[in-house]
C-alpha positions as CSV (number, residue, x, y, z in Angstrom):
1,X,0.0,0.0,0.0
2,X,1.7,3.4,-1.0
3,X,1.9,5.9,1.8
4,X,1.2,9.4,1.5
5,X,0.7,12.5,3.0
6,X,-2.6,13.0,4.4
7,X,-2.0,16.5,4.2
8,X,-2.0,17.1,1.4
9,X,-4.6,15.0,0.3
10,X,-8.2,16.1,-1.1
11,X,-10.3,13.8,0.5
12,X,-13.1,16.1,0.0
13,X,-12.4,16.2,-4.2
14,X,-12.3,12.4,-4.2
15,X,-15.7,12.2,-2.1
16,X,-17.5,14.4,-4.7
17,X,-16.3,12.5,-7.6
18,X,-17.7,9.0,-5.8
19,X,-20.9,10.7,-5.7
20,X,-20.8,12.3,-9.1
21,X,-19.9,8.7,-10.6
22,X,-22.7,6.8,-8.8
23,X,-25.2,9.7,-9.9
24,X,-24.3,9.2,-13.4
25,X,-24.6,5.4,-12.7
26,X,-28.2,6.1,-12.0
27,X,-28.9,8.5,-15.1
28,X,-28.5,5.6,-16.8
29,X,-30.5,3.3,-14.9
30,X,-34.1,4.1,-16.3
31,X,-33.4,2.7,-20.0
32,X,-33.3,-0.7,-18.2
33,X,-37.0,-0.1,-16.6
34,X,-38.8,-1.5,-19.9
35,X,-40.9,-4.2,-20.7
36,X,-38.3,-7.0,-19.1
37,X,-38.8,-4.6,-15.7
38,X,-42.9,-4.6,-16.5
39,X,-42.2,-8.5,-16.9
40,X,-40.6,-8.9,-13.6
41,X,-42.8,-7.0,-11.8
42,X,-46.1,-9.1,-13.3
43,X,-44.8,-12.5,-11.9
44,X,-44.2,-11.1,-8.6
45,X,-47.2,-10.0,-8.5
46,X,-49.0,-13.0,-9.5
47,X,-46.8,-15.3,-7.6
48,X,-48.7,-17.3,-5.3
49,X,-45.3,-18.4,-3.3
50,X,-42.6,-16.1,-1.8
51,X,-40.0,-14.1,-3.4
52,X,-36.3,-15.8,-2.7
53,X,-33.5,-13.5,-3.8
54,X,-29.6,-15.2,-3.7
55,X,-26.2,-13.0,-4.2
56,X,-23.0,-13.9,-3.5
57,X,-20.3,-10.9,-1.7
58,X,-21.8,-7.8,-2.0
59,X,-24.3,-8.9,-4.1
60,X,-25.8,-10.6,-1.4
61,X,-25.6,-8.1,1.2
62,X,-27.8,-6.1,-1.9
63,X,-29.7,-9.4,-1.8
64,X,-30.9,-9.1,1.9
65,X,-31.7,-5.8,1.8
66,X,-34.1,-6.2,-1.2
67,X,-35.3,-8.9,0.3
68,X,-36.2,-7.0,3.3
69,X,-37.3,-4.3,1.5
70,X,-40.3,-6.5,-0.5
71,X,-41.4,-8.3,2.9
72,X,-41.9,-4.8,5.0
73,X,-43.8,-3.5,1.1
74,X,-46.3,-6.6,0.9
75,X,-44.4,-9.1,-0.9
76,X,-43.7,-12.1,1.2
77,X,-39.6,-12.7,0.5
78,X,-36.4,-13.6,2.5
79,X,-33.2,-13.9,1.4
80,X,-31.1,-17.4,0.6
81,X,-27.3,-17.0,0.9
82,X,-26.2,-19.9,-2.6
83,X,-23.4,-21.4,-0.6
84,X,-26.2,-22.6,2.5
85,X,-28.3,-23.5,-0.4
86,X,-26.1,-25.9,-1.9
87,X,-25.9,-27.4,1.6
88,X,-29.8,-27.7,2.6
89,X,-31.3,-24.4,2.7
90,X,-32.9,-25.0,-1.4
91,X,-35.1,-26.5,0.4
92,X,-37.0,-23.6,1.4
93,X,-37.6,-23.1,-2.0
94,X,-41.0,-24.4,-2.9
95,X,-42.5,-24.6,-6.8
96,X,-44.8,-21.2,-6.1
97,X,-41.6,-19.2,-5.4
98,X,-40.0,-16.9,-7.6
99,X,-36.4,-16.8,-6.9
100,X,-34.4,-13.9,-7.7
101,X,-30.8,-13.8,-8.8
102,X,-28.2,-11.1,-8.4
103,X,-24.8,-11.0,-10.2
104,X,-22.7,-7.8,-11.8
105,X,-21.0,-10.3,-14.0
106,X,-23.9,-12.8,-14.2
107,X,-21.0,-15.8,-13.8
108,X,-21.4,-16.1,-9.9
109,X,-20.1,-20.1,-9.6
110,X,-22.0,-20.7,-6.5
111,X,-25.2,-19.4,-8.4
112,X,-25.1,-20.8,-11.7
113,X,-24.6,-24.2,-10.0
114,X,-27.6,-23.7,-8.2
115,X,-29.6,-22.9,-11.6
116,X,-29.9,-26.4,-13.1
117,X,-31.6,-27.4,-9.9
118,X,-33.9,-25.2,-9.7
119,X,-34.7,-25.4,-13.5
120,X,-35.3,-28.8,-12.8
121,X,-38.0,-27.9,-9.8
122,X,-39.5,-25.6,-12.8
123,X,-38.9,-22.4,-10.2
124,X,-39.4,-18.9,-12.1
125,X,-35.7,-17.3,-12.7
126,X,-35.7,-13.4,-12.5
127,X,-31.6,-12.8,-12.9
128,X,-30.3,-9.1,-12.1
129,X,-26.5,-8.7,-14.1
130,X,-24.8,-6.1,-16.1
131,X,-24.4,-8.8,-19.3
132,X,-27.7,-9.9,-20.7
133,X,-25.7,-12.8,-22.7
134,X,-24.1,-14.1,-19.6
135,X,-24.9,-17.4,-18.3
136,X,-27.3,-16.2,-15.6
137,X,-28.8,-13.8,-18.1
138,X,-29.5,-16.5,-20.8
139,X,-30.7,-18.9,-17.6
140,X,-32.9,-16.4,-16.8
141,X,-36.9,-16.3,-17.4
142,X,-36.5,-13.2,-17.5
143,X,-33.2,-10.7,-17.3
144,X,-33.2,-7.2,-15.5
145,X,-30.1,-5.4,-17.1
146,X,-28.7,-3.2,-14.2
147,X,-25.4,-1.8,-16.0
148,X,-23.2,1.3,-15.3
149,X,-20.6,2.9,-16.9
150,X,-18.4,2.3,-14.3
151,X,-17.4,1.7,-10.9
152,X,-16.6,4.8,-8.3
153,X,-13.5,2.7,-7.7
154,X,-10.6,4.1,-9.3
155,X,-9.3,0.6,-9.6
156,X,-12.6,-0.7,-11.1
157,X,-12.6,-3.4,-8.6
158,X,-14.7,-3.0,-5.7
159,X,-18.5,-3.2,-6.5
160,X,-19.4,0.5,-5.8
161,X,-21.7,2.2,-8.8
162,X,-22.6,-1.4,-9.7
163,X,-24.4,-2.8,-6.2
164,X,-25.8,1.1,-5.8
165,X,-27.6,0.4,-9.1
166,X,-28.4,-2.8,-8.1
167,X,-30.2,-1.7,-4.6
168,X,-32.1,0.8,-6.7
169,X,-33.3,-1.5,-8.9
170,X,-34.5,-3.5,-6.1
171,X,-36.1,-0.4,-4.7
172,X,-38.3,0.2,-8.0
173,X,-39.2,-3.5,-8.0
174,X,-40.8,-2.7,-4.5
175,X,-42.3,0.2,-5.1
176,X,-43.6,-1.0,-8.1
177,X,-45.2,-4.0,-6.5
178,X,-46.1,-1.5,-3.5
179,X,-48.4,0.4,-5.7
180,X,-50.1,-2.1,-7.6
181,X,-50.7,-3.7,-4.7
182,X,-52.8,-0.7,-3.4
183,X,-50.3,-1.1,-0.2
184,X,-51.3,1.2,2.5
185,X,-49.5,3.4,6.0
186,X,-51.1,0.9,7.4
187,X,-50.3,-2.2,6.7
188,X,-46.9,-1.1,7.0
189,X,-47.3,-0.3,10.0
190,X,-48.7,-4.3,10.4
191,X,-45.4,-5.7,9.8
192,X,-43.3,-2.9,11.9
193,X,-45.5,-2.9,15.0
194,X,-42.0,-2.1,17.3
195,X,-41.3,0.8,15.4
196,X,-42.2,4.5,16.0
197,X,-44.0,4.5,13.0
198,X,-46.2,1.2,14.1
199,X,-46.9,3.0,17.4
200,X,-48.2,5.7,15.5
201,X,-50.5,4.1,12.8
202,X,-51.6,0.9,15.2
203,X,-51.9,2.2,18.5
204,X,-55.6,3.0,19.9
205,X,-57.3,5.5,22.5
206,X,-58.9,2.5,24.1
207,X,-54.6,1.0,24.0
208,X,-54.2,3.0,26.4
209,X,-56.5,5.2,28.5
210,X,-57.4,4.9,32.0
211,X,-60.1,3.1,32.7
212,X,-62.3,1.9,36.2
213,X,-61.2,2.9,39.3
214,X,-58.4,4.7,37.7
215,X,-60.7,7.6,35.5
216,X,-60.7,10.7,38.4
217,X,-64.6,11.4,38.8
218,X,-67.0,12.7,41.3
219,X,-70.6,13.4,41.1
220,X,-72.7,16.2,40.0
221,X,-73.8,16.8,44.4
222,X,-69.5,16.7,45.2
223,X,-68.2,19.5,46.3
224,X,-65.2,22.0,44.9
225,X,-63.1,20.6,47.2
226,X,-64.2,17.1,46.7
227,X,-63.1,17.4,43.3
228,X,-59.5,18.9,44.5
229,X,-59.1,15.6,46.5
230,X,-60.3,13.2,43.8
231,X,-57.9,15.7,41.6
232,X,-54.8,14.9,43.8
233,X,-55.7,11.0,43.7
234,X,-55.5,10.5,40.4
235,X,-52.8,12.8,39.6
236,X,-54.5,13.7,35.6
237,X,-55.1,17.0,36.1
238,X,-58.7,16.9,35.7
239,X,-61.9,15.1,37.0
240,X,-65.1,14.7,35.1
241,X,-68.4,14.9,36.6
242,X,-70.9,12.7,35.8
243,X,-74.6,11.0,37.2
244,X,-74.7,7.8,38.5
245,X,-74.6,6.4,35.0
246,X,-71.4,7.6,34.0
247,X,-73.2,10.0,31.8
248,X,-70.9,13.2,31.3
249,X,-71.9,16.4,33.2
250,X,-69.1,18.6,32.8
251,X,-64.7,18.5,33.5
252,X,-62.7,20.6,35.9
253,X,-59.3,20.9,35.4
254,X,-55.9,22.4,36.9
255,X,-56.5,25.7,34.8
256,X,-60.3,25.7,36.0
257,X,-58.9,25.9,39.6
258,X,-56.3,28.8,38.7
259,X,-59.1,31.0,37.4
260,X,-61.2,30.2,39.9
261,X,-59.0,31.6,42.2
262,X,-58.7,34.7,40.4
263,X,-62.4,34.8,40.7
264,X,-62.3,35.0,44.5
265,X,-64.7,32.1,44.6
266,X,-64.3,30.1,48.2
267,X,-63.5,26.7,47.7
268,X,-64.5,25.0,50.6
269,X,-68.2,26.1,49.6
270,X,-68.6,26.1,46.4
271,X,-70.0,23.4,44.4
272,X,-68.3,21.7,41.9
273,X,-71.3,22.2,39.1
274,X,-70.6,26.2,39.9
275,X,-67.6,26.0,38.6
276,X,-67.0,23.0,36.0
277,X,-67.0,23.2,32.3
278,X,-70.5,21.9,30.7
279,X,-69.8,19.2,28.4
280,X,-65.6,19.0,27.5
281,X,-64.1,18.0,24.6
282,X,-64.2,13.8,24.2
283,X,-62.9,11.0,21.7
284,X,-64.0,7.6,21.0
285,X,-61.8,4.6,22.2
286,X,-61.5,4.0,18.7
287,X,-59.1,7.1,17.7
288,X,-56.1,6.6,16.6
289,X,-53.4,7.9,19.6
290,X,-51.6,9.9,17.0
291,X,-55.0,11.8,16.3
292,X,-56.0,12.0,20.4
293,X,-52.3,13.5,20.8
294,X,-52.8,15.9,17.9
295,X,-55.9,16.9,19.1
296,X,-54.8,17.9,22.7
297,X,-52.2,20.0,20.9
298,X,-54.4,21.8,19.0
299,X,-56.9,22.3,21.7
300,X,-53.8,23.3,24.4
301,X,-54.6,20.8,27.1
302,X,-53.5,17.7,28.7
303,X,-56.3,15.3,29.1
304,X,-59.2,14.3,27.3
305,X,-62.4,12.0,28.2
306,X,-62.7,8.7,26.6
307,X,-66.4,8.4,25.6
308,X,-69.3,6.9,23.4
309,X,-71.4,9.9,23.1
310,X,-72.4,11.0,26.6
311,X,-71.3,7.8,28.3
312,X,-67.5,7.8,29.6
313,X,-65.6,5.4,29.0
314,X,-61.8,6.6,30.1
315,X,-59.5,9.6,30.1
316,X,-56.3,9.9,28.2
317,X,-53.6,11.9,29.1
318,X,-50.4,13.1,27.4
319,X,-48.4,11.5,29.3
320,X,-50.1,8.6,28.1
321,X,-48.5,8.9,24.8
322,X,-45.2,9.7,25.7
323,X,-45.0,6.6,27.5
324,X,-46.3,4.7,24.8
325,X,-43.9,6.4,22.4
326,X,-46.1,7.9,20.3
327,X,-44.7,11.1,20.3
């Protein structure tokens, strides 16, 4: 390896030009989604299996991450590394499947000896390569050309512009399948239920409100100061009133009390129907957290009631969704 001094050295230059190349790489790209791409795309769709994709080196690490990319987009798939599947793992492979090759040079040797096996099983070949008339690309029931001009690596060695194309590709696949497929927010959100965005588009009101013995309430005969105490209880910041039905009267709230105070009324005395808010702002259990939580913020409080028309069912708290990461 030739030393030399960093100094003096443009790392910054060379950075741009990696980018530049790759871009370029990608300009190219689009002639290559034609009817071979529209081809590709109509036997995934119809394909009552899973989608396998195999690569070896750096085509595979391409591999798995189109692989993931289909499963978390509606298309069942996983990845198959060719060297396990030589050993065993081919037999995940089932006749529905469609199993998807990726090569630059389209000679991978632990693929193409894999091919006469699985022509034999009469599996569907879709081969990705820069060489049409390769043996993967001839193999192939149908060949998706993914060829750049040339590699970001000066030495034209390491797979740079070449597996960037290829992960594109893969991407437009996806997408592609993602649309016909009418895919929605939500049923991505199905398959990442861990993630923020999951939280988000899954999670309920009713996930996560307080409910029974844990709602702060008092009656429509309880005093000001009854409601204070039933206030400090729960620790909310609120308390709803309501009949002995659970019907809704009206809400009292921290910022209730502070203007009360300015009002000079007497707490110990007054009643808490004096001084409560008729009515108060409520959500079904069915909401969507996301929506409760925008709704709070729009409306500048804290808490909300939980309810099926008149009836309560719960209260929900910001606090609520913080824990439950849904902010």
């Amino acid at each position: 390896m030739t030393s030399f001094n960093n100094e003096d050295f443009n790392f910054i230059e060379v950075g741009k030009q990696v980018l530049l190349t790759e871009r370029e790489g990608l300009e190219k790209l689009d002639q290559y989604i034609n009817d071979d791409f529209s081809r590709a795309c109509r036997m995934m769709f119809q394909c009552g299996g899973k989608i396998i994709v195999m690569g070896m080196g750096k085509s595979g690490h391409v591999g798995r991450k189109m692989a993931a990319t289909f499963a978390s987009t509606g298309t069942p798939a996983f990845f198959v590394h060719p060297g396990e599947a030589s050993h065993g793992d081919l037999g995940m492979v089932s006749k529905q499947d469609i199993v998807i090759l990726i090569s630059n040079s389209g000679e991978s040797h632990e693929i193409l000896a894999l091919i006469p096996v699985l022509k034999r099983l009469d599996i569907r070949l879709i081969c990705l390569t820069a060489n049409p008339e390769s043996s993967m690309g001839k193999a192939a029931d149908v060949h998706i050309c993914v060829k750049v001009p040339k590699e970001a690596c000066p030495l034209g060695l390491a797979p740079t512009s070449s597996t960037t194309a290829a992960m594109v590709m893969g991407d437009a696949l996806a997408v592609a399948l993602l649309e016909a497929r009418g895919f929605t927010a939500e049923d991505f959100a199905l398959s990442h239920p861990g993630g923020a965005l999951g939280r988000k588009l899954l999670l309920r009101v009713s996930d996560i409100m307080h409910t029974g013995s844990e709602i702060p309430q008092v009656s429509r005969d309880a005093t000001l100061r009854d409601a204070l105490l039933e206030i400090t209880r729960k620790n909310l910041g609120m308390t709803v009133i309501t009949d002995d039905l659970m019907k809704i009267e009206g809400i009292f709230t921290d910022g209730d009390l502070r203007r009360i105070f300015d009002m000079g009324v007497n707490v110990n005395d007054a009643k808490i129907t004096d001084v409560m808010t008729t009515g108060g702002i409520r959500v079904r259990p069915s909401l969507l957290a996301v929506d409760a939580l925008n709704l709070m913020q729009d409306k500048h409080i804290t808490c909300v009631m939980v309810a099926d028309g008149d009836q309560l069912l719960g209260v929900v708290h910001m606090h609520d969704m913080l824990r439950a990461g849904v902010v």
